[in-house]
Backbone as a ProteinNet text record, in pm:
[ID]
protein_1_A
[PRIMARY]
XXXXXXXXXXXXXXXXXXXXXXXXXXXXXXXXXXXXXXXXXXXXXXXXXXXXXXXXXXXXXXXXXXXXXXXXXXXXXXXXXXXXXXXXXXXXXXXXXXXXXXXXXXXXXXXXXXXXXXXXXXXXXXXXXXXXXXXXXXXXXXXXXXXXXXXXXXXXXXXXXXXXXXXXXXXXXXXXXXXX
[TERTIARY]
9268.8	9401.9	9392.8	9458.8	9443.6	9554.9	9496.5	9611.7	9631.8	9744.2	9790.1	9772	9657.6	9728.4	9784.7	9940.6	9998.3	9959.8	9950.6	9882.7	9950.5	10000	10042.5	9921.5	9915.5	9794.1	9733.1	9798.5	9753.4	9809.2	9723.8	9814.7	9783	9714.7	9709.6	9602.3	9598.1	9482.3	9405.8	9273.7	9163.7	9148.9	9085.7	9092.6	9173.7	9320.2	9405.3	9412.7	9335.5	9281.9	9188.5	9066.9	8920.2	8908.8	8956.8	8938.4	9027	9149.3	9220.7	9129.1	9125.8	9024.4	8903.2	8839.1	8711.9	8729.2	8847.9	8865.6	8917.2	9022.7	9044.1	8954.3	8848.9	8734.4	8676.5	8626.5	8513.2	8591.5	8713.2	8789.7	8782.7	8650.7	8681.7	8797.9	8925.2	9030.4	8988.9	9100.1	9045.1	9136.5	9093.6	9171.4	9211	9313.5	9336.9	9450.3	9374.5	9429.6	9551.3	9688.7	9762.6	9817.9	9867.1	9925.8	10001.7	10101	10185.4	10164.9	10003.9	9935.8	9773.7	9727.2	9621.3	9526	9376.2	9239.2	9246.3	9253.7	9193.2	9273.4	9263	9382	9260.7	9389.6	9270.6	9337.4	9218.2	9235.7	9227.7	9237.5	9284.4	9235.1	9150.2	9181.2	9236	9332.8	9439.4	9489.4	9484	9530.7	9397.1	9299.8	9202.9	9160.7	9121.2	9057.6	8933.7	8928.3	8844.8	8777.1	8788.7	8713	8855.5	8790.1	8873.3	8843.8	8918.5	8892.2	8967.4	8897.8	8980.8	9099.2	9191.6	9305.6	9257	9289.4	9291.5	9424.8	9541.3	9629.9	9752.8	9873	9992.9	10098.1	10143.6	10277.8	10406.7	10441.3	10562.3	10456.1	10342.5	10263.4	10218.5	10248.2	10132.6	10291.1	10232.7	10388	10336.2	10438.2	10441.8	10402.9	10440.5	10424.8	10248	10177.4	10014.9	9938.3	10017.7	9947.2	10017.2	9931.2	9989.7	10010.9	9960.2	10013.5	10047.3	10104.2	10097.2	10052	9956.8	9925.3	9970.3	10035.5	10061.5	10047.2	9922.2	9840	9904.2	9905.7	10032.7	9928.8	9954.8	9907.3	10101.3	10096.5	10218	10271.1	10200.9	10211.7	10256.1	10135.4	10200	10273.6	10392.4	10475.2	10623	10585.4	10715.5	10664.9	10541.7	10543.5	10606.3	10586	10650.6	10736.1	10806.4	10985.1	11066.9	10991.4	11044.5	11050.6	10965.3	10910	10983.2	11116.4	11220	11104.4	11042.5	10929.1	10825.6	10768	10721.3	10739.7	10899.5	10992.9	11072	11045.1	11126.5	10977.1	10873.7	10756.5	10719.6	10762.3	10722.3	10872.3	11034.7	11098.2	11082.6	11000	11017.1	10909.6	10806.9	10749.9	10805.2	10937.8	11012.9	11122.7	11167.2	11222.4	11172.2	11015.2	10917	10848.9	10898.3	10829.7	10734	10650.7	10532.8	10472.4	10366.3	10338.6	10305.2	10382.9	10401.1	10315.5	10204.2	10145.9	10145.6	10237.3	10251.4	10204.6	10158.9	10075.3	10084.6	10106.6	10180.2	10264.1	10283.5	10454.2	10464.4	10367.8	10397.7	10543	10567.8	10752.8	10871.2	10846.2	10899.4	10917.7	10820.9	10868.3	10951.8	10914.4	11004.2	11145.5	11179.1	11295.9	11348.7	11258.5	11346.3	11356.9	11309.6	11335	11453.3	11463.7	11600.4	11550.5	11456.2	11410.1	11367.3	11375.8	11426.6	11523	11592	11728.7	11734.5	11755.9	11689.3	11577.7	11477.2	11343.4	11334.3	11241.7	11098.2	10989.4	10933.8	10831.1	10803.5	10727.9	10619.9	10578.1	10551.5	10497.9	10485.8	10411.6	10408	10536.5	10557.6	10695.3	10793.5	10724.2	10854.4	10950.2	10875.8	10965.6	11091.4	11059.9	11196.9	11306.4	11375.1	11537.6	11506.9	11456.3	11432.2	11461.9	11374.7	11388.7	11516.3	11598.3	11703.9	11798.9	11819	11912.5	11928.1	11788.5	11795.6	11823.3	11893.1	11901.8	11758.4	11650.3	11554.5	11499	11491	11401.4	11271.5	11269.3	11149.5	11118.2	10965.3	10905.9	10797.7	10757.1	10605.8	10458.3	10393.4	10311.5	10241.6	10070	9984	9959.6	10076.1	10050.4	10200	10297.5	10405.4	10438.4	10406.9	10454.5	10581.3	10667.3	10764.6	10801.2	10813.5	10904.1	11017.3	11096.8	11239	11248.2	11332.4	11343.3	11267.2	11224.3	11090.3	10947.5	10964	10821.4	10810.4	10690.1	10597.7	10549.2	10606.3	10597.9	10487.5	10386.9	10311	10275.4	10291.9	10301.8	10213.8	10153.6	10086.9	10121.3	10133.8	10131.3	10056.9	9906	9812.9	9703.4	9587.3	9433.4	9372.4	9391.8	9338.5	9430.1	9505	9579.9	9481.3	9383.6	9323.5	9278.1	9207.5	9147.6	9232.1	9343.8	9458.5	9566.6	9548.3	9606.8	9558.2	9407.1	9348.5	9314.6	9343.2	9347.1	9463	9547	9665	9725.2	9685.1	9637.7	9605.6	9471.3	9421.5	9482.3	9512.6	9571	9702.4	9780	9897.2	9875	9776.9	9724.3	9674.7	9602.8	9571.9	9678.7	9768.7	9883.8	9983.2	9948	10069.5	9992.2	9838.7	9776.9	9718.5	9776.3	9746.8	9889.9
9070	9102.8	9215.8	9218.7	9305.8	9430.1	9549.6	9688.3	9763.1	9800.6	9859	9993.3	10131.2	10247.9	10309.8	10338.2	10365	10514.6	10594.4	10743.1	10799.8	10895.5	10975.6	11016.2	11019.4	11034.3	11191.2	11249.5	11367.9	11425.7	11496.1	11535.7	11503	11377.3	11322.6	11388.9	11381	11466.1	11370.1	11429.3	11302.9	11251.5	11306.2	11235.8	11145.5	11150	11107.2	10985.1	10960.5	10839.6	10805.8	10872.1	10758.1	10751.6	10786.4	10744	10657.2	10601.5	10498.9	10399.8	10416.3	10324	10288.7	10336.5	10323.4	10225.6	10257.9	10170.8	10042	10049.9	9890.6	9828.8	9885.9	9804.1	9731.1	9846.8	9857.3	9695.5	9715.6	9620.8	9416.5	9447.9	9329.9	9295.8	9430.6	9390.1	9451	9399.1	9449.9	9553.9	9696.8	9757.8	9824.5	9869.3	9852.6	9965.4	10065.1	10174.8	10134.3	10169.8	10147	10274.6	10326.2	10429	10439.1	10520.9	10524	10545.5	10579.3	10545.4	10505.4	10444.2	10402	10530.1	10469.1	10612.8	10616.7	10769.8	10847.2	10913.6	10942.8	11004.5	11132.2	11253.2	11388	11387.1	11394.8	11398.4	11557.3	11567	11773	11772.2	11882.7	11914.2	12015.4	12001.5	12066.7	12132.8	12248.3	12277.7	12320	12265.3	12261.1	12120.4	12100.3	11998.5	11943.1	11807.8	11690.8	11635.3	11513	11412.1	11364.9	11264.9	11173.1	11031.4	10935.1	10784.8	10690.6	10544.9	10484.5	10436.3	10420.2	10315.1	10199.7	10148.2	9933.1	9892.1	9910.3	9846.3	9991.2	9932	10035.5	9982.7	10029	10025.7	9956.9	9883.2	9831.8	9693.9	9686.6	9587	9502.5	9552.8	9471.5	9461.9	9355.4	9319.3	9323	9379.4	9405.7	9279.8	9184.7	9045.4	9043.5	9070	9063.1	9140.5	9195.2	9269.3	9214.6	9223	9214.2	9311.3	9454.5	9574.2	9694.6	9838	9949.2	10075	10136.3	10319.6	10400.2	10457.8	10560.9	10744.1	10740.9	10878.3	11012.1	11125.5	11226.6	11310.8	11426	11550.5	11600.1	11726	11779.4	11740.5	11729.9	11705.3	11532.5	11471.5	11329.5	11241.7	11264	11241.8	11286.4	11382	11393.6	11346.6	11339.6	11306.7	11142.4	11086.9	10939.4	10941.7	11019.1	11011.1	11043.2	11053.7	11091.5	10971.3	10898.1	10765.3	10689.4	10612.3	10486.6	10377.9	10338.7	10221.3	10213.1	10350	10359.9	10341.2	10432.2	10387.8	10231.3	10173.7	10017.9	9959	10006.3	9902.8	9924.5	10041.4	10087.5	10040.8	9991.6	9947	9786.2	9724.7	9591	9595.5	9593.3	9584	9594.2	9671.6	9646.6	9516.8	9484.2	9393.3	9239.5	9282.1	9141.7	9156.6	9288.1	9264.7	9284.7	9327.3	9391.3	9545.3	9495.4	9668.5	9763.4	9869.6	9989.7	10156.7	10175.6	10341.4	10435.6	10566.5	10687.5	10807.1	10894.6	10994.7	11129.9	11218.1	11364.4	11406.2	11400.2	11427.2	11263.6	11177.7	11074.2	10990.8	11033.8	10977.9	11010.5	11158.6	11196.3	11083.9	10953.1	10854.3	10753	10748.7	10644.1	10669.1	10810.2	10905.7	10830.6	10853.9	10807.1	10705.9	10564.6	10494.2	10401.2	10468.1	10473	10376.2	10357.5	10299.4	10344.8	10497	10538.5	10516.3	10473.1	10464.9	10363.5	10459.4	10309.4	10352.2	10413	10379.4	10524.8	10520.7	10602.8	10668.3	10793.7	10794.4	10970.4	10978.2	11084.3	11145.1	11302.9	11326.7	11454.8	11572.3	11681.5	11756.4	11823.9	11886.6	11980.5	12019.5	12036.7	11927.2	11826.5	11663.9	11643	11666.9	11661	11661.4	11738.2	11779.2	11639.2	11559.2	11518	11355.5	11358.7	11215.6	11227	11314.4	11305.1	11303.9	11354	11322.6	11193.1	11166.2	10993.5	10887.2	10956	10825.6	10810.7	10873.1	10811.6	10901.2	10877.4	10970.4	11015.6	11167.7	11196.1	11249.2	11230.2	11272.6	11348.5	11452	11501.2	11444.5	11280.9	11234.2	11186.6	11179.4	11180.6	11060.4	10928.1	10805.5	10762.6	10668.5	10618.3	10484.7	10392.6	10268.6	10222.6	10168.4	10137.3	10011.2	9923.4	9740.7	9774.8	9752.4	9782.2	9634.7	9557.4	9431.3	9363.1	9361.8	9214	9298.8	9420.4	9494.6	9631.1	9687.8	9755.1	9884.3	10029.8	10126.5	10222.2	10237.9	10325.4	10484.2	10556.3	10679.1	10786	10893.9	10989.8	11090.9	11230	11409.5	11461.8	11446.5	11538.4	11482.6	11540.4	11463.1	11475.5	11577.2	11542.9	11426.5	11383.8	11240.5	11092.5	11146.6	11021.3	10906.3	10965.6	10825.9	10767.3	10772.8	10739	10625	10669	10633.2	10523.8	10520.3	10456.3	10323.7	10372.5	10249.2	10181	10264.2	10153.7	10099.8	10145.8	10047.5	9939.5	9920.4	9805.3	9721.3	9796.1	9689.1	9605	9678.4	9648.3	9507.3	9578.8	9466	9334.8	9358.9	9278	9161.8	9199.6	9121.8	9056	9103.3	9063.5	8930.2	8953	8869.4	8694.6	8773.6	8672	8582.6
10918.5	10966.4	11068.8	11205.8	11297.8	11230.2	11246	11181.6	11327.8	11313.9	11427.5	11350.5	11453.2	11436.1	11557.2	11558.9	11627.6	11627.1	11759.3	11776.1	11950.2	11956.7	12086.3	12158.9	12315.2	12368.5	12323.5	12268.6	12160.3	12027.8	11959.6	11861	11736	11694.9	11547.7	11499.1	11401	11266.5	11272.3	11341.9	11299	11192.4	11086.7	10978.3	10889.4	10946.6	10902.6	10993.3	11079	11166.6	11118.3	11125.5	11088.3	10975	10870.8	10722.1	10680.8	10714.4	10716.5	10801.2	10926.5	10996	10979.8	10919.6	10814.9	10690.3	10622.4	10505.4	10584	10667.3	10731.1	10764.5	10839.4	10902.6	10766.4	10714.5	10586.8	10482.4	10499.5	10425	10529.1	10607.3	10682.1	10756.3	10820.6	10891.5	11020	11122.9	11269.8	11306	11319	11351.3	11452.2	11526.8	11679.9	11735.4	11815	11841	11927.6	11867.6	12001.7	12005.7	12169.6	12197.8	12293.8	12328.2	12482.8	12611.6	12551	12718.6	12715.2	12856.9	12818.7	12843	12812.5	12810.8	12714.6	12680.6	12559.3	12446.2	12370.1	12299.7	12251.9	12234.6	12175.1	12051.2	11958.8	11838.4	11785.8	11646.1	11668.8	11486.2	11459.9	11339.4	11338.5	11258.4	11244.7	11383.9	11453.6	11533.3	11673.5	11657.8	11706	11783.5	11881.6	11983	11897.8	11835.1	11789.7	11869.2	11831.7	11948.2	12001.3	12064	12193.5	12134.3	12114.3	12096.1	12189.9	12274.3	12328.9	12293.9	12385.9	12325.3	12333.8	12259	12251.4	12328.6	12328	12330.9	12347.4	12428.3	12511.4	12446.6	12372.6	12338.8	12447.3	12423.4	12553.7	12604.4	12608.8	12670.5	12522.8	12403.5	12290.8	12181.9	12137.2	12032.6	11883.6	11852.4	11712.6	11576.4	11641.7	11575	11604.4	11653.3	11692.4	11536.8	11498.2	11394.5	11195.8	11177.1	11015.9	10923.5	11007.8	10917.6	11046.1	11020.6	11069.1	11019.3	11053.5	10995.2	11110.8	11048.4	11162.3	11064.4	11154.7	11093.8	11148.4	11103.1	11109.3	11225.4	11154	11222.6	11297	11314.4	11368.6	11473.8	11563.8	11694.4	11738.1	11639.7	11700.1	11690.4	11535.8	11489.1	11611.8	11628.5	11721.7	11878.6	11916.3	12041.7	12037.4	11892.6	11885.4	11902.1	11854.1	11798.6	11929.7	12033.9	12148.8	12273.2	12197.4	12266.3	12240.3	12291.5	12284.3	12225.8	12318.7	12280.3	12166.1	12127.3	12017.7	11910.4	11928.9	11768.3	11777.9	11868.8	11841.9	11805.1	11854.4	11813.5	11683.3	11627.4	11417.7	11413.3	11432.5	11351.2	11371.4	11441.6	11470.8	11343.2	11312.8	11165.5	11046.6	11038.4	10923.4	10929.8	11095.8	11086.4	11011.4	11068.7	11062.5	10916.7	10857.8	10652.2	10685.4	10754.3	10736.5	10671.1	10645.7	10593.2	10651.7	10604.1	10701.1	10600	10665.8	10615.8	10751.9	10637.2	10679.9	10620	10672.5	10591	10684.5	10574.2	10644.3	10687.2	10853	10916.8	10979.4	10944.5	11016.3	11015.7	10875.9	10821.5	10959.3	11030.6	11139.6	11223.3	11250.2	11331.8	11276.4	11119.6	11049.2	11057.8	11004	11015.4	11205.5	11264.8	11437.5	11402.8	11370.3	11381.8	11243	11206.9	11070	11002	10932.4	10857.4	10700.8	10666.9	10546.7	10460.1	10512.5	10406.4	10276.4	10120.4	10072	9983	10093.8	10007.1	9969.8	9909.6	9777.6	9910.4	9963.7	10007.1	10002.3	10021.1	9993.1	10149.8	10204.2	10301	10310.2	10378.6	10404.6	10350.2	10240.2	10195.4	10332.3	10428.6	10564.2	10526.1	10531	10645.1	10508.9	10391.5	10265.3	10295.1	10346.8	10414	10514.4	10619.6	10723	10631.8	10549.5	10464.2	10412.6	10322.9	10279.9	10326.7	10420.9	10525	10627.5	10594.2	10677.1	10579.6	10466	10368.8	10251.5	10261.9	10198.4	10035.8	9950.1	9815	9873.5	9874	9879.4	9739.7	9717.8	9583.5	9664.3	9518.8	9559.1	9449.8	9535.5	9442.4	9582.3	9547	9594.8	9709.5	9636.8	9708.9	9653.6	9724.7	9702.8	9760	9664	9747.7	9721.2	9838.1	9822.7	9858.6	9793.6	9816.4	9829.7	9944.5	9940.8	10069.9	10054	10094.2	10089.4	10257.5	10255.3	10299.7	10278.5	10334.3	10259.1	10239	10163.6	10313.6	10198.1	10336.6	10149.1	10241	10166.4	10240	10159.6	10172.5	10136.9	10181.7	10103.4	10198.1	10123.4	10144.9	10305	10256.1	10342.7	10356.1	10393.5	10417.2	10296.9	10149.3	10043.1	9966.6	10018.2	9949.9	10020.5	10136.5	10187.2	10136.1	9997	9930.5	9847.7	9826.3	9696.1	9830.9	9939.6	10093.9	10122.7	10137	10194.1	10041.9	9973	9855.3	9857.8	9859.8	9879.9	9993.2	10097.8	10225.2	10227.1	10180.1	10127.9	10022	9923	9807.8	9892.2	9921.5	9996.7	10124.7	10174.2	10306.8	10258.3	10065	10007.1	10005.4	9929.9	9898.9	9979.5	10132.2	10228.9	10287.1	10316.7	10348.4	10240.3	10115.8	9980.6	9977.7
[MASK]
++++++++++++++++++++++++++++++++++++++++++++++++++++++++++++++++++++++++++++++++++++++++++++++++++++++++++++++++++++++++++++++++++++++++++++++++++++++++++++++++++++++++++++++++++++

């Protein structure tokens, strides 16, 4: 199954990229950087300059229907550089239109929140973003991993980068079942 991780040409928490992308691969799926522009994207730990990874694929040019899941990996910065992006946030709400599965982890909810797709559900993220979920309609809890079935699609959730492996399991389980 091709996974979309949606990422701003800066800003995201590496790890909160290649360890999701590690388990997709590792899981036999194809996984596929998309972003709002083409080249490179800078990756950051924490508030520090990472590496650089290519884009695969531009947002506005690649359709949402191409993929069978979404991660969209946090870090501070690239959550709002989304939420600022018209095209970004219609390309993460066209996946809820289409029931697909949707992972967010950290401030990544900040794009879900733009794209009003909280309302309703159960999810989990960096304790800032709380007031941000509740006010968009959505339950926030504080638990390590949160999956939520709320219609026809599955939005999985986790805190921070020590929630990665509890994340990255239910990634998979989730991707399991959409594809079964």
């Amino acid at each position: 199954m091709r996974i979309a991780f949606l990422v701003a040409p800066e800003g995201v928490e590496q790890v909160e990229l290649t360890e999701p992308w590690k388990a997709a691969a590792d899981g036999g799926h194809e996984p596929v950087l998309v972003s709002t522009a083409s080249g490179r994207i800078q990756a950051f730990d924490h508030l520090d300059k990472a590496d650089t990874f290519p884009v695969d694929e531009v947002v506005g040019e690649t359709q949402a229907g191409g993929f069978g899941a979404l991660v969209l990996p946090g870090g501070v910065a690239n959550p709002d550089f989304l939420r600022m992006d018209e095209k970004a946030v219609a390309f993460v709400k066209e996946f809820f239109e289409r029931g697909r599965p949707v992972a967010a982890i950290c401030h990544a909810p900040w794009t879900l929140v733009e794209a009003d797709v909280v309302r309703g559900r159960v999810l989990t993220s960096w304790p800032s973003l709380r007031t941000d979920i509740r006010n968009a309609g959505g339950t926030w809890v504080d638990e390590q991993v949160k999956i939520c079935d709320h219609g026809s699609n599955t939005l999985v959730t986790s805190r921070k980068p020590d929630d990665l492996k509890a994340f990255c399991d239910a990634i998979l389980q989730v991707v399991a079942g959409a594809a079964g």
